[in-house]
C-alpha positions as CSV (number, residue, x, y, z in Angstrom):
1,X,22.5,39.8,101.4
2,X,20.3,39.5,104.6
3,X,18.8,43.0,106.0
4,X,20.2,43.5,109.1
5,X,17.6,44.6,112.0
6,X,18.1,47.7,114.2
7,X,16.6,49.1,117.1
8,X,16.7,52.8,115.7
9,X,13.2,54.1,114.4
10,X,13.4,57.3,112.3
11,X,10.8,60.0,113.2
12,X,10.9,61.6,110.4
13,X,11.8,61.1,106.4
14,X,15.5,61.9,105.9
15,X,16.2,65.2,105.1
16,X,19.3,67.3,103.2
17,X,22.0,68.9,105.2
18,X,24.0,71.9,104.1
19,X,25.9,74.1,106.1
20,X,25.6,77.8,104.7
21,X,27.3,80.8,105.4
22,X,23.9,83.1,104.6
23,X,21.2,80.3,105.7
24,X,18.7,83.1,104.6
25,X,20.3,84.0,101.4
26,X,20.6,80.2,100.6
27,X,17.2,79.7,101.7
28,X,15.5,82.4,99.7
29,X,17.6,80.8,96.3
30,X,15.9,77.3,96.4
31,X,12.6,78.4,98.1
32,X,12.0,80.5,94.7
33,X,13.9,78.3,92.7
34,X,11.6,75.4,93.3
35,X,8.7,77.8,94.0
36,X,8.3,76.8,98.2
37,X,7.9,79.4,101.0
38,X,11.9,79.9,102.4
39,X,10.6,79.8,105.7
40,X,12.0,82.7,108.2
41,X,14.2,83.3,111.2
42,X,17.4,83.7,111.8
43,X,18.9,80.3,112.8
44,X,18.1,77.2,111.1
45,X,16.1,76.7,107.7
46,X,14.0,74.2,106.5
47,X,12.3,74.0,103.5
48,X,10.0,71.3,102.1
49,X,11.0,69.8,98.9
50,X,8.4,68.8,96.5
51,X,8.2,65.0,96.8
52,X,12.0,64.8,98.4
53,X,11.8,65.4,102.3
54,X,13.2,68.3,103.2
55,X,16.1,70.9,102.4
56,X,17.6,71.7,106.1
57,X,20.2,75.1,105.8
58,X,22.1,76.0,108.9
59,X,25.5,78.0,109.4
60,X,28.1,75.6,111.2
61,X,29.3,76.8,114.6
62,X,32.5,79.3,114.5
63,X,34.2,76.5,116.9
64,X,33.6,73.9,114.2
65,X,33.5,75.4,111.0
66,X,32.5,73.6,107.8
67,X,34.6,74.8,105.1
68,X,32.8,74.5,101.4
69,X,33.8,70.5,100.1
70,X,33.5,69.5,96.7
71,X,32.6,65.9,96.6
72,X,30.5,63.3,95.2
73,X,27.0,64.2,96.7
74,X,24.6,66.7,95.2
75,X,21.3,67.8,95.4
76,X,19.8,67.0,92.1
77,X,16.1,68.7,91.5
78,X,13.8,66.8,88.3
79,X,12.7,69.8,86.3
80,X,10.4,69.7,83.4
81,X,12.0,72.5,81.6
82,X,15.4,72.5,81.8
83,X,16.3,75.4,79.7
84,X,14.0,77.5,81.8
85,X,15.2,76.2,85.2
86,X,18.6,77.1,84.0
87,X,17.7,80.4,83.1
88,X,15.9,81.1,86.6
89,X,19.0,79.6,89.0
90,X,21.5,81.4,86.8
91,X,19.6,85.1,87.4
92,X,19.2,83.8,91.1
93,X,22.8,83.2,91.3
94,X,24.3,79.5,90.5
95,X,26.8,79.6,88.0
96,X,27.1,76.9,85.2
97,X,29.8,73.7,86.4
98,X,29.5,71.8,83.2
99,X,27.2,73.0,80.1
100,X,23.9,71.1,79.3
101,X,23.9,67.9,77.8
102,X,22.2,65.2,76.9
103,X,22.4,61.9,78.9
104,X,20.7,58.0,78.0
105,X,18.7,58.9,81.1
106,X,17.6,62.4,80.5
107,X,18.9,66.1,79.7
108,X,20.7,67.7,82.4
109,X,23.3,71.2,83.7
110,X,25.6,71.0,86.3
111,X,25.3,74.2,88.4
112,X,27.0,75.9,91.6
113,X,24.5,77.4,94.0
114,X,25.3,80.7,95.6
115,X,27.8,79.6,98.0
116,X,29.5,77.0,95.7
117,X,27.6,73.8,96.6
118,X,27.0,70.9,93.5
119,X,23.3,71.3,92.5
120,X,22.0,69.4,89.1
121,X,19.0,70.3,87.4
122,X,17.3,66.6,85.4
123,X,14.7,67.3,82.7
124,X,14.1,63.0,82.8
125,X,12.6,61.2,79.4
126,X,9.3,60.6,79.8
């Protein structure tokens, strides 16, 4: 397959999208959960993901509302201790999709943030 050359330059690395109905509240649940500042303000909210871009949080206009989706894509965050990170986004929160288990790849817990949005936590082997 040949690349195929465009004329568009990113400015920045590309970040995460999620529309929120509580930005802040949203916010404040993966800032601490990932141990990064939340940021402030009313509008908009970016947070800086530890190796991964960034995280950008945002409630959709009332004249084009995004209702919640449950689809393929998912932010997945590479912990070291998954029974720990577990623990912390459960009393944050997220609620458990699909129980722990083990995977050729690495150990790993489906979870539901907050607002109902697909998060997995990856404790990779070494």
């Amino acid at each position: 397959m040949q690349a195929v050359r465009s004329d568009i330059k990113l400015m920045h690395r590309p970040c995460w999208v999620l529309a929120a109905d509580d930005p802040a509240a949203l916010a404040s649940f993966y800032g601490t959960l990932c141990g990064i500042d939340p940021g402030s303000g009313d509008g908009v909210r970016v947070l800086q993901l530890p190796g991964a871009g960034s995280l950008m949080l945002y409630r959709p206009s009332r004249q084009r509302p995004q209702p919640a989706q449950h689809g393929r894509l998912a932010l997945c965050l590479r912990v070291e201790r998954l029974e720990a990170a577990q623990d912390q986004a459960l009393g944050l929160g997220a609620a458990v999709l699909e129980p722990m288990r083990q995977e050729p790849f690495g150990r790993e817990v489906w979870l539901t943030d907050p607002e109902g949005n697909r998060l997995l936590l990856l404790e990779t082997i070494p």
